[in-house]
C-alpha positions in Angstrom: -40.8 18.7 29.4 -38.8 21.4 30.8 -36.8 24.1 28.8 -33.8 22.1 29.9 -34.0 19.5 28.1 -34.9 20.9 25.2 -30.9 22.9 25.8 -29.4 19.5 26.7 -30.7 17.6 23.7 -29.9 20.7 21.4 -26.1 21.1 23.0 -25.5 17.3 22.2 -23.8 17.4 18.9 -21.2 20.5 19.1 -20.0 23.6 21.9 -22.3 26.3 21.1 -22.9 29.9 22.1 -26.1 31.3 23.9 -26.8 32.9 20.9 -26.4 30.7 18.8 -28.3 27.9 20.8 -30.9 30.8 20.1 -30.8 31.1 16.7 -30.9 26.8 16.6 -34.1 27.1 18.6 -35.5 29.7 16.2 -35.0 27.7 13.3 -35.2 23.8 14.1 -35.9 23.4 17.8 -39.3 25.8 18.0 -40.8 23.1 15.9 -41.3 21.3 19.3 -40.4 24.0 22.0 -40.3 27.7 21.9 -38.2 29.8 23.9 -37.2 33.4 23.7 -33.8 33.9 23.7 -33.7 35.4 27.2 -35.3 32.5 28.1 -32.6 30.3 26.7 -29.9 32.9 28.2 -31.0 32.2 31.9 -31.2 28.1 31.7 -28.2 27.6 30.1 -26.9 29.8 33.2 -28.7 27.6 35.4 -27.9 24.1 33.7 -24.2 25.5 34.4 -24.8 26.5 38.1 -26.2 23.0 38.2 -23.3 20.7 36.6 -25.2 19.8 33.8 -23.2 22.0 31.2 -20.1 23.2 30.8 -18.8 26.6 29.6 -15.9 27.7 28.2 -15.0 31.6 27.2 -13.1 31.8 24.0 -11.1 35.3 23.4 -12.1 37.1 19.9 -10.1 39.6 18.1 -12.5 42.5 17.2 -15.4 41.2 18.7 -16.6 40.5 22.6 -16.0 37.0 23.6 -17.8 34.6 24.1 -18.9 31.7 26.1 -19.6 28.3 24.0 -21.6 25.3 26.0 -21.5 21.7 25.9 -23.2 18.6 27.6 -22.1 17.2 30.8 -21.1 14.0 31.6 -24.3 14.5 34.5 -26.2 16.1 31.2 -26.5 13.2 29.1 -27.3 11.9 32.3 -30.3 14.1 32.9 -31.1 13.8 29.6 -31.0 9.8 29.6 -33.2 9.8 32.5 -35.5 12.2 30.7 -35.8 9.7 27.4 -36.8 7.0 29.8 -39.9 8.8 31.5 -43.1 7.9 30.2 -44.1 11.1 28.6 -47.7 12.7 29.2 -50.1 13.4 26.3 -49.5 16.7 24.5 -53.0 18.9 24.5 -53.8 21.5 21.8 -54.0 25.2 22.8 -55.0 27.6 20.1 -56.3 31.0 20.4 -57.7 30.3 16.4 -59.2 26.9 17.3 -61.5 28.6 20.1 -62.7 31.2 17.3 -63.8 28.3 15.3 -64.9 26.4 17.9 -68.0 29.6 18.5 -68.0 29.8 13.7 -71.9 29.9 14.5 -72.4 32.7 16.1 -69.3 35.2 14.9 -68.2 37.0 12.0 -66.8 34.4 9.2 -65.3 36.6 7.4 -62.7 37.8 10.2 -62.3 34.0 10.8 -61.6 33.0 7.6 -59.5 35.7 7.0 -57.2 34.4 10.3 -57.8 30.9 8.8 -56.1 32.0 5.3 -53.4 34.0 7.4 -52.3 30.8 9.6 -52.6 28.8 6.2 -49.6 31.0 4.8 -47.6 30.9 7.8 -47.8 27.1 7.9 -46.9 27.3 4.4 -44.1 29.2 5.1 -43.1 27.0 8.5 -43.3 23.7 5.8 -40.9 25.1 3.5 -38.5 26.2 6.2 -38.5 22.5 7.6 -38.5 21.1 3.9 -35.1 23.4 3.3 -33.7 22.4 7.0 -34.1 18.9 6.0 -32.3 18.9 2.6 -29.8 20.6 4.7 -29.0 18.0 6.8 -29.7 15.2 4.0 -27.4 16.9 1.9 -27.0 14.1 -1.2 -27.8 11.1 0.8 -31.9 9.9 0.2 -33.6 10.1 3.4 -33.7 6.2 3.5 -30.3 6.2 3.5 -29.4 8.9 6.4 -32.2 7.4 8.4 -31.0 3.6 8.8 -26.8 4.9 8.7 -26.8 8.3 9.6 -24.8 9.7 12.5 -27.6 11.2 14.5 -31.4 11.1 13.4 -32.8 13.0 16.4 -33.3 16.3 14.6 -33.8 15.3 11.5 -36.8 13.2 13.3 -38.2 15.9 14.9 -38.3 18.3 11.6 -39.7 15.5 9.9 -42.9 16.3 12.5 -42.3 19.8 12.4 -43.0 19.7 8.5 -46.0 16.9 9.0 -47.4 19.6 11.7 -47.2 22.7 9.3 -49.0 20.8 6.2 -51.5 19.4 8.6 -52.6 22.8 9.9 -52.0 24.2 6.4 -54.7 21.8 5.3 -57.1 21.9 7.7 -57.0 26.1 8.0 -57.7 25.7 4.0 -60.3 23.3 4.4 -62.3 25.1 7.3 -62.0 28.4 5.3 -63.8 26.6 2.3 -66.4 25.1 4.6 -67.5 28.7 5.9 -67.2 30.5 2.9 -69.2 27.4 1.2 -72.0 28.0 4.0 -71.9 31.4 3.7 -72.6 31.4 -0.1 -69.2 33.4 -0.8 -66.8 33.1 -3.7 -63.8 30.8 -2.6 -60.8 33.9 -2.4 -57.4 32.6 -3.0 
């Protein structure tokens, strides 16, 4: 997948700014792609050179203007033909997983120190996604906005974003027991 069509599909519902198409891929987005904001800053100007979105400047009082985006007709076309390609497998690269991968024959106690510290931020990644999600149930059950709501797709994807974070939560908890367990340590936190 390219960074593109991670803009298209986030540009589908409403004109946005480039910063705030950043601030959306900080928060919801980065669950499945991460970009800088520069990053996001030079394809939207490219997907623009390229037909694929449309920009608009609005004039603010008191503030710069600014430039607000939305979807081609020739984006949702991209992005159509995107959908339709088989996509490849998705591989797992992790600085933390090498480290545990060489647990034999390394300091534990650094490891499970980084395994308690990616533990917390995974906690803290699930409760962001739980909080984004009420968000966009508001009072509706999640049965309910999934079969009749207006758009699913990023409700979908926060849905993994939250299974993601509570897997790795659990497993970084679980591989910190196991070491500390083998090393005859007290079980901290």
């Amino acid at each position: 997948m390219a960074l593109r069509h991670a803009v298209l599909a986030a540009l589908l519902d409403e004109e946005l700014s480039g910063y705030q198409l950043a601030k959306q891929f900080d928060a919801g987005v980065a669950n499945f792609w991460h970009a800088l904001p520069q990053q996001v800053y030079a394809e939207l100007a490219k997907l623009e050179e390229d037909g694929l979105v449309s920009g608009r400047e609005v004039v603010q009082e008191s503030r710069p203007n600014k430039r607000l985006f939305q979807v081609t007709d020739a984006g949702l076309g991209a992005l159509r033909r995107f959908a339709a390609t088989p996509a490849k497998p998705t591989f797992v690269r992790d600085d933390l997983l090498v480290a545990v991968q060489a647990a034999d024959h390394v300091d534990t106690a650094d490891l499970i120190a980084r395994l308690e510290q990616r533990a917390t931020f995974a906690q803290t990644r699930a409760e962001l996604f739980e909080a984004l999600l009420q968000t966009m149930r508001g009072n509706r059950a999640e049965e309910d906005l999934l079969r009749h709501g207006r758009r699913i797709g990023p409700y979908l994807t926060c849905l993994r974003g939250l299974d993601f974070e509570r897997s790795n939560q659990e497993w970084c908890r679980r591989t910190a027991a196991v070491l500390r367990d083998r090393n005859g340590t007290s079980e901290a936190g």
